[in-house]
N, C-alpha and C positions, 0 to 999 in steps of 0.2 A: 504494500500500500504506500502510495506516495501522498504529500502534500496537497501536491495538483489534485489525485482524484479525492481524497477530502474534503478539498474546495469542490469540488465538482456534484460530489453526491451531497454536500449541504445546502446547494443552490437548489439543486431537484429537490431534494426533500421541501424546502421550504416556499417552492412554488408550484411543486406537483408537476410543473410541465415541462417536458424537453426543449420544445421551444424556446419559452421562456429563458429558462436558464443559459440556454446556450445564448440567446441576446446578449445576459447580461454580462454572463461569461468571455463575450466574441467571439466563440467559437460556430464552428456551421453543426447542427444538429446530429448531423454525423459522424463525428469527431467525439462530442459528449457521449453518444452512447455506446461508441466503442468503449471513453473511460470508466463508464459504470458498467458493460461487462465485462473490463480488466478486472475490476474491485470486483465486481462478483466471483468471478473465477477464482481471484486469490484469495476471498475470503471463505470461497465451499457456499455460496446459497445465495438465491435470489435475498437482492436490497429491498425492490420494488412490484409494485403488480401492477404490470400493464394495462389498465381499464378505457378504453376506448381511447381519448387524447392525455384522458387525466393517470399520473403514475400516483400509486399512493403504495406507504412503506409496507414491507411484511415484516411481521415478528424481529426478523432477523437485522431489518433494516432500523426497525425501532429500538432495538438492545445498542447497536451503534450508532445510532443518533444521540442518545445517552451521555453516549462515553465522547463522540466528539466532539461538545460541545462542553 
């Protein structure tokens, strides 16, 4: 886990959309969700649940939201 996707999945977290976050991030939408399924992979489990456009946390995602804040 690096910094970068730290930053990355507390954007999403905190605005549920890829979109979004990658605005504010400046990255292109694309790029974000590779980094959160780097983080996923390295951490063993989905962050997030995919819900139509809106991402919201799973279980998993919420134990780490926790600790990186």
């Amino acid at each position: 886990m690096t910094l970068v996707q730290l930053r990355h999945f507390l954007s999403l977290a905190d605005t549920g959309s890829f979109t979004r976050s990658a605005q504010a991030l400046h990255l292109t939408q694309p790029a974000l969700s590779r980094s959160i399924r780097a983080l996923e992979a390295t951490l063993g489990g989905p962050l997030f649940d995919r819900v139509g456009r809106r991402s919201e946390l799973t279980h998993f995602g919420r134990e780490l939201l926790e600790q990186a804040r």
